[in-house]
N, C-alpha and C positions, 0 to 999 in steps of 0.2 A: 504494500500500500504506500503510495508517493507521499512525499510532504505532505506536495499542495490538497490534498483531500484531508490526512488529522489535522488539519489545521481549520477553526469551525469558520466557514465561510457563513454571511449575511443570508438569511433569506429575503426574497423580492416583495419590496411592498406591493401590496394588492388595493384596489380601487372600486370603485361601484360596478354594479352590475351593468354590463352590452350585451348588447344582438351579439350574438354568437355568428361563427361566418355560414354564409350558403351555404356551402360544402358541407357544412357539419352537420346543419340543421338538415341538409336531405339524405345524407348518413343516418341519422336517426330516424329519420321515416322509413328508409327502409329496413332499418335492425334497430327496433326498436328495444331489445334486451341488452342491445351497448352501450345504450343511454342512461339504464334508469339504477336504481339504489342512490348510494352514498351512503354518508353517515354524519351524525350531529357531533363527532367527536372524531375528527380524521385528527391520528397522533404521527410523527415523525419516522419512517424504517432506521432500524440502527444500520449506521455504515459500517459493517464489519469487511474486514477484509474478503470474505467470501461473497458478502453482498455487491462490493467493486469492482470483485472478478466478473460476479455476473454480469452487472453494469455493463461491462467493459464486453464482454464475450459478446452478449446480445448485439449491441452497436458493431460491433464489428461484423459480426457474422451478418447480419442484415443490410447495410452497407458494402459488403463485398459481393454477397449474392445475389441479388435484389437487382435488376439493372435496370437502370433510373431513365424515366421516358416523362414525356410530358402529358399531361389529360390531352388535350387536343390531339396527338399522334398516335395515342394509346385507345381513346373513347373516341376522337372526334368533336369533343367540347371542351370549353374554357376547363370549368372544374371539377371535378365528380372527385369526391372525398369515398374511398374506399380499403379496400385491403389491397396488395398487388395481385396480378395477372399472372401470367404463364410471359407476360411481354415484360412485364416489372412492375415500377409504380415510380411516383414522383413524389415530394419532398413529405406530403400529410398523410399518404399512404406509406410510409416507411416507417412516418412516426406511430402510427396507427397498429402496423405489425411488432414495432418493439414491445408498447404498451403491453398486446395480447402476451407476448410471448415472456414477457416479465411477471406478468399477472400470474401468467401458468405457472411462473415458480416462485411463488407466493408472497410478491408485494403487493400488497393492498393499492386497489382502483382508485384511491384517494393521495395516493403517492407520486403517480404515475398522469401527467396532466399535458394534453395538447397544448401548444400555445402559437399564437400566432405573431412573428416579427419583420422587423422591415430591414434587409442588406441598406450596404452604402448606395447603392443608387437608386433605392426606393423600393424596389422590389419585393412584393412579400414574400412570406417563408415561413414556411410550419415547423415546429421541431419537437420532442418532447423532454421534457420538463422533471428530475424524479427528485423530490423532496424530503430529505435526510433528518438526523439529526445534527449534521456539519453541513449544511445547508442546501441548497438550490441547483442541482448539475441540470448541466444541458446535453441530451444525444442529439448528436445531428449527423445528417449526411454528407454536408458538406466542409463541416469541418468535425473529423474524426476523432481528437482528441476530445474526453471527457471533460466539460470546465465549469469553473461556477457562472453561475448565473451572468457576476457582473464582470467576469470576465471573457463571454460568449461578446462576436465582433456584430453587437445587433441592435435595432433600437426597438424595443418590448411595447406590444401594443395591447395585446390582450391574450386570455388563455382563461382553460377552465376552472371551474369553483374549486375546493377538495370538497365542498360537500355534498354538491348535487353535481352529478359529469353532465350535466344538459344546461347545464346556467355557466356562464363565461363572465369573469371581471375584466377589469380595468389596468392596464402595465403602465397607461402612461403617465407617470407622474406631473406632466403639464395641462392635464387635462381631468384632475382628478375633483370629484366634486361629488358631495352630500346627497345623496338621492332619495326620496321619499320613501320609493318603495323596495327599501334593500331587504324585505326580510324574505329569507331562505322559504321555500315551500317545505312544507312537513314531509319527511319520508312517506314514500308511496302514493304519492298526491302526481296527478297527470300528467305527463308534460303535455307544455300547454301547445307548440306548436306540431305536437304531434297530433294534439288532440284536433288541431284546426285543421290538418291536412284529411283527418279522418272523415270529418264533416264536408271537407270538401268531395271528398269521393262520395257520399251519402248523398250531398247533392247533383251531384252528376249523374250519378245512377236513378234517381228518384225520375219519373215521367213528369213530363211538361203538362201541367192542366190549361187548357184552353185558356184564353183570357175571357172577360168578358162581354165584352165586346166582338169576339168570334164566337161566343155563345148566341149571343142577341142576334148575331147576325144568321147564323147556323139556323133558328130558332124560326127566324123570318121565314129563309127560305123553306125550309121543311112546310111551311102555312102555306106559301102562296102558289102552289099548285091546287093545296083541297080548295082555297077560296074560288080559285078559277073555276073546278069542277063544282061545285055549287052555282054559279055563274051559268053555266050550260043548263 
């Protein structure tokens, strides 16, 4: 285990609740079981030496294998937030696969946090996030080594809650501000824009009832045939 790791590094101040991105949010409509839990008490994984190797192994192995395509070359669209393909995946889909593949060896979903950052030239970037008790490291793809938070080359825009994975804060400390309604939803409570996409298909599939105005008028014509034959 390096220095720079027992040495306790800062965790990232956190900020009010955001829109979480596209990409995620339609990730979660379509797997909706990756979304949901949490807990009212996310506590720290100890960074033991074996936990670092893990660290370290996952990122790498997934980063070495994994070969790194853009959504648009891969799907044909901007962003589809996924697992990788048989083609690879690109920067949210690698963080995506670490996550799982950590989780399967038994860090807690609350450890383990998407986040979304901006390179030097603007450009976003997804990486994932695993929060210690020496603090805040970053896995990425594009830079390999393991580092803390505020030493990852990025400027922090946002990323997921520890308490609910479907609710996303605030990274930007210039932009941080008091929000009314910051309180966490209760474990097992809907997500909400799951819940909206659900109602959308319920409306979609539901039939079209006339208006009424094509009633009245329906209504007419069906009459003004017998009127006629009464007329004769």
């Amino acid at each position: 285990m390096s220095t720079d790791v027992t040495m306790a590094a800062m965790h990232m101040p956190v900020g009010q609740q955001v829109v979480p991105p596209n990409g995620f949010i339609s990730f979660c409509v379509r797997n909706p079981k990756e979304c949901e839990g949490g807990t009212d008490h996310p506590s720290n994984m100890v960074l033991t030496p074996g936990r670092w190797t893990q660290l370290n192994e996952v990122n790498d192995y997934v980063n070495r294998s994994v070969p790194q395509i853009e959504d648009v070359d891969n799907y044909g669209v901007a962003e589809n937030w996924t697992y990788p393909n048989a083609n690879g995946g690109d920067c949210e889909d690698l963080a995506l696969l670490k996550r799982k593949m950590l989780v399967e060896r038994g860090w807690p979903a609350s450890d383990l946090l998407i986040a979304v950052v901006r390179e030097w030239n603007g450009d976003g970037h997804a990486i994932l996030v695993a929060t210690t008790d020496k603090g805040d490291y970053v896995l990425d793809n594009k830079n390999w080594a393991i580092v803390s938070w505020a030493n990852a080359p990025y400027t922090w825009a946002k990323r997921q809650s520890r308490e609910r994975p479907y609710v996303w804060v605030n990274l930007d400390t210039s932009t941080f501000s008091v929000a009314s309604n910051q309180a966490i939803p209760p474990l097992g409570a809907p997500i909400p824009f799951i819940e909206a996409a659900n109602r959308m298909k319920h409306d979609e599939a539901a039939p079209i009832r006339p208006s009424l105005a094509d009633e009245n008028n329906h209504a007419s014509a069906s009459q003004a045939p017998t009127a006629t034959l009464a007329m004769n």
